[in-house]
N, C-alpha and C positions, 0 to 999 in steps of 0.2 A: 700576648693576647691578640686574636686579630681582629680585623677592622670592620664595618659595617658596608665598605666600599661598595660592593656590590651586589648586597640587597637592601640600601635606602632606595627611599623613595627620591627621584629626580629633587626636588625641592627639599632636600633632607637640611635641617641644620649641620652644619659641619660646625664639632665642638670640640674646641681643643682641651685634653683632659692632661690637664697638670697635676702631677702627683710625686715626692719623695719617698718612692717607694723604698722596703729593704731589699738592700743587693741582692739576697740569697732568694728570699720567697715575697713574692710580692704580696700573696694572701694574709702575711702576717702583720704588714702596714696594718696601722689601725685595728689591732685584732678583725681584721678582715672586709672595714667597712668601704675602704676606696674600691677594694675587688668587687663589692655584690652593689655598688654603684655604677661601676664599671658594666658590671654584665647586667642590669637593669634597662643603661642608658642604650645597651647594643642590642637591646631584643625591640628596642621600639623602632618601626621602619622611616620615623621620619626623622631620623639623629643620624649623621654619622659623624662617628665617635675617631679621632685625629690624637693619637697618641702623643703625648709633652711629656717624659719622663725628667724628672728634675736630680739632675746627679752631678755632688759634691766630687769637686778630684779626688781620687783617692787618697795621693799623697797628702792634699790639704786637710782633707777629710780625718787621716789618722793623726797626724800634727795637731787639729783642733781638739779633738775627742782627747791624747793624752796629757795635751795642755789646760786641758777646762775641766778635768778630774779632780772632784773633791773629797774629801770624806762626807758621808752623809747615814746617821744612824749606825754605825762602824761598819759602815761598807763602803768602796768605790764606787762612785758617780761620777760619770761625765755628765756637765751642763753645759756641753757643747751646741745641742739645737736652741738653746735657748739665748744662744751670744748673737751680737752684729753681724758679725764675718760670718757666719754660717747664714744665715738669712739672705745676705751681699751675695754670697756663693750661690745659693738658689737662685736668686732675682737674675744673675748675668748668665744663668741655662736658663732661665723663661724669659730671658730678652733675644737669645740664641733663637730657640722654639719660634718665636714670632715672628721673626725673618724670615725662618724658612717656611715658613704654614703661614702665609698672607693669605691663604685660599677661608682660613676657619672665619666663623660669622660672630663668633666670641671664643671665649677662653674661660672654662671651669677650673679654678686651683684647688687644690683640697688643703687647707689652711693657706696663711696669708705669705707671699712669699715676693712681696712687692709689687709694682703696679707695671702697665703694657702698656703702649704707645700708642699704636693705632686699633688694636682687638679688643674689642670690651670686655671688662674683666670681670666675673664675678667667684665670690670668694664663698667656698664653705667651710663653715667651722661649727664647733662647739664650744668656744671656750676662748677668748684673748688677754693679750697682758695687761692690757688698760684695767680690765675688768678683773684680774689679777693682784693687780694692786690694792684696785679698791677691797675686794677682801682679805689681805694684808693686813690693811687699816683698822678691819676689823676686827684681826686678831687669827685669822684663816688662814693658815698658809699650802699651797698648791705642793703638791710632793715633787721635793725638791727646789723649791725655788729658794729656800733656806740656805741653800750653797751656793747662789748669787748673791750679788750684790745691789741692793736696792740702785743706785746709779747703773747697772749692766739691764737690770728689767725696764728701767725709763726708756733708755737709749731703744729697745725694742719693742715696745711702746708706742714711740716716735714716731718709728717707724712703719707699723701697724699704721697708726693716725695717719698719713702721710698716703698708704694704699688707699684707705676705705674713703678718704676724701676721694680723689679720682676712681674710685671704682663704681662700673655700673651698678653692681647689685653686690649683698652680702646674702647669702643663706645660711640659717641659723639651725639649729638642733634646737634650740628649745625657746620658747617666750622670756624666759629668762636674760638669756643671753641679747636678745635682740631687745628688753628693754632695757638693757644695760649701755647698749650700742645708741641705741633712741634718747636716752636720757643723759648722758654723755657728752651729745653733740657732734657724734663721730659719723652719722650716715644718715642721710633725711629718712623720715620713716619710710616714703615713696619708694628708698630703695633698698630696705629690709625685708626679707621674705623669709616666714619660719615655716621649715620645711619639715622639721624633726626629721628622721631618720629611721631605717628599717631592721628588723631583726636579721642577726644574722648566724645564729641558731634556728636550725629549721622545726617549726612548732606546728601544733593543731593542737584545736580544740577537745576536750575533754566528753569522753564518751557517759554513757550515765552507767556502765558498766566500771568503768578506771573510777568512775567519783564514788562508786560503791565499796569498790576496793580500798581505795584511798581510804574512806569512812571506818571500815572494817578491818586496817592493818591491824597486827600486833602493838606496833609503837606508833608514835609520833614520830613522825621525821623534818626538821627544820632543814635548809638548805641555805648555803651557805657559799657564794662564788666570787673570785676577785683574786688576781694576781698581787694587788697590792692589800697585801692583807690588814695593812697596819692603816692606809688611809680609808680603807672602807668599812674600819671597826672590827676586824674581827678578833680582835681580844674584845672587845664590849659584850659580840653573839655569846663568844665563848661562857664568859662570864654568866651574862643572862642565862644562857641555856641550864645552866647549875640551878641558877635559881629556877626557873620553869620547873623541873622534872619535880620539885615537892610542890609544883600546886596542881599536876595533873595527875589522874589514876594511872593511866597505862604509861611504859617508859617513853624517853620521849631520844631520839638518833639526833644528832649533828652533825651532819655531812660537808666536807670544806674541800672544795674544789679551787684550781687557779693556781697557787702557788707550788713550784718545782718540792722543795722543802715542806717540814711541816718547820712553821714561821717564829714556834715559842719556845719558851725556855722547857726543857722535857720532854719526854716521850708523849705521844699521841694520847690526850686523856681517855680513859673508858667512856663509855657511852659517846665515841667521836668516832668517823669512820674518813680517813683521808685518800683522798683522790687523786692529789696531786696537780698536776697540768693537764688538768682530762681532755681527750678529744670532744669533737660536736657531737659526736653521738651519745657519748658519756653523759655532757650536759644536758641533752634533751631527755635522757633517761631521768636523769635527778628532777629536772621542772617537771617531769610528767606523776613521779611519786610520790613529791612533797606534801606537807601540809602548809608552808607556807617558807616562801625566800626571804631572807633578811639581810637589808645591807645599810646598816646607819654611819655611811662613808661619812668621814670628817670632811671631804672634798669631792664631790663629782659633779663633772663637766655638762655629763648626759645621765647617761645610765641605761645603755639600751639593755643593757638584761633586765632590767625592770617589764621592759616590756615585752621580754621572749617569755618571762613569766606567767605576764597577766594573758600575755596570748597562749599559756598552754592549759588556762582556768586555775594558777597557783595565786594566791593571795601574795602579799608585799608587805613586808616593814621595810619601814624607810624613814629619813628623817626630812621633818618641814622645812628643808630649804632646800636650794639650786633650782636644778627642773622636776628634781620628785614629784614635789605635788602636783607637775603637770598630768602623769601617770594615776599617780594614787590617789586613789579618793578615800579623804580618811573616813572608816566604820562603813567605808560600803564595799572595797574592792582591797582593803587593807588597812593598816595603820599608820600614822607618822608621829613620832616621837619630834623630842624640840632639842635634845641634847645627847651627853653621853652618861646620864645616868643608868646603872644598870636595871635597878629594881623599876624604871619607867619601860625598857625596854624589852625586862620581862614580862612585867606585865602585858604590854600591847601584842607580845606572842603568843599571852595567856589568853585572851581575846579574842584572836584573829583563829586561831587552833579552834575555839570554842562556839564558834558564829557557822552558825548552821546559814547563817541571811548572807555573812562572806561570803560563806564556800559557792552559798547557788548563786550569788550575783555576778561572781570572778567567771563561775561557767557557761552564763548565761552572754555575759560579754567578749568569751574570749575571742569567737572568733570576729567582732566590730573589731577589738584589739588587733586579730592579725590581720586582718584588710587592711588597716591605718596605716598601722609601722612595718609597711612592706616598704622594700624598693625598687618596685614596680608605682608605686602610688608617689614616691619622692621625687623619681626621675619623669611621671607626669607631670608633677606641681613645677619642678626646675623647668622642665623643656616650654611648657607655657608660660613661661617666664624670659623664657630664653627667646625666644618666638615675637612675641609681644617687643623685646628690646629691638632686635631687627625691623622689625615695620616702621 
């Protein structure tokens, strides 16, 4: 990636951006999001952006991964990023990084990967283990963390606790997470900052010709995205959609994007159309056709397809917890379900298909939606933030 060197502005913040990117594609970290925070932070003139790439030894690196391998759902899992020593390995290339870049005015990590000495440190996330736990407690478990050992998630935990104390700031993806940090006891509020985060499917607004289309297809088309198909419900869509198609006249499509595989026992049902690991253009084609995205994850951190949705005028199901309802407004911009009842979740698809007040309000908003959850708008709110610390 290069630098901002030489066209910041003389008084640019100099930001160290720490990140564990993947070896191979760095776009793929994150399904993408440290890359289009990355290039948000470098189109602004008053940042320059100081590269910290955080990288495990190899050799350690594959030692940890075949030693922290468990079974998990009768598949192979490594729960390697979620051990000590993998954490300990990051922390001693961002204590490296620090040494030699005394020049940066703080230090951006993209999750928590221990604390810095003299650079001030602020953390982005979506999602920590404290707060982990505590829905554990509740009977919620995070995919994968079933293959730890409740003693290995404390110890990372700890350690987490031990960053966000010394840390200048934390930035959050969602109110959720950051009143979970606030209530806690883990970060004064003073230095929580919810930043939410930007799409990273590229979206617009619905034309009043595509809503006419949309109105006027042959079928119903439900959408349906998520690599992890199992923790974001898609056996429940699946289920549901059976049920919908006899309470509506015209047929009704479900489209399942995300997963390599299709994810269930048998061949691809009729009336299913599978995608696979669709590219971004793939996906924006499907948000821009739908009649409505559904994702009643058992677990999610965030959810920014939620919001590449509602910024393309597609209405949402979703379920009433994490940060969803920060997105969803239920009976205005979509619906939220409370569990994993099927017959509750077909219905609110029967609903959301049926709302003529949905469709125009999602189109009406989309594009508030995509001004919000850009990251151009995330990497303002950070860098005046970043700014403010320095003075």
């Amino acid at each position: 990636m290069p630098s901002t060197y030489l066209r910041a502005d003389m008084d640019a913040l100099a930001v160290g951006f720490a990140c564990i990117w993947d070896r191979g594609d760095r776009s793929r970290t994150w399904s993408h999001t440290p890359q289009r925070l990355w290039e948000a932070l470098e189109r602004r003139r008053d940042v320059r952006v100081v590269d910290m790439p955080l990288r495990i030894p190899l050799p350690l690196d594959f030692l940890g991964r075949v030693a922290s391998m468990r079974r998990l759902q009768g598949k192979r899992y490594s729960t390697w990023t979620m051990r000590s020593w993998y954490s300990q390995l990051a922390h001693n290339d961002l204590m490296s990084h620090e040494r030699h870049h005394a020049e940066v005015d703080a230090i951006l990590c993209i999750g928590e990967h221990g604390s810095t000495t003299n650079a001030p440190l602020y953390v982005y996330q979506d999602f920590c283990f404290g707060h982990g736990l505590q829905l554990m407690d509740r009977g919620l478990v995070p995919h994968g963390w079933d293959a730890v050992s409740r003693a290995a998630l404390e110890r990372r935990a700890a350690q987490q606790a031990e960053t966000y104390a010394r840390a200048a700031g934390v930035f959050t993806m969602s109110a959720w997470n950051a009143a979970y940090l606030r209530d806690a006891g883990l970060v004064p509020p003073d230095r929580i900052h919810v930043v939410h985060a930007g799409v990273n499917v590229p979206v617009d607004p619905p034309s009043a010709d595509r809503m006419a289309m949309r109105a006027e297809a042959r079928e119903h088309v439900v959408a349906f995205v998520g690599r992890d198909f199992a923790r974001k419900g898609g056996d429940l869509v699946v289920a549901a959609v059976q049920q919908l198609r006899g309470m509506l006249s015209r047929p009704v499509r479900l489209v399942v994007a995300g997963p390599s595989q299709w994810p269930m026992d048998g061949p691809v049902p009729d009336g299913v159309t599978f995608l696979g690991d669709a590219p971004f253009h793939g996906v924006r084609a499907l948000l821009r056709t739908a009649d409505v995205l559904v994702m009643p994850s058992r677990f999610e951190a965030f959810g920014i397809i939620i919001a590449e949705a509602l910024g393309s005028g597609t209405p949402v199901v979703g379920r009433n917890d994490f940060a969803m309802p920060e997105m969803i407004r239920h009976g205005e911009n979509g619906m939220l379900v409370e569990g994993d009842a099927v017959d509750e979740l077909a219905h609110a698809l029967f609903h959301v298909i049926s709302s003529d007040h949905i469709a125009s309000t999602c189109a009406a908003d989309a594009e508030r939606v995509r001004s919000y959850f850009s990251w151009d708008r995330v990497a303002g709110d950070m860098t005046a933030v970043l700014r403010k610390g320095r003075s």
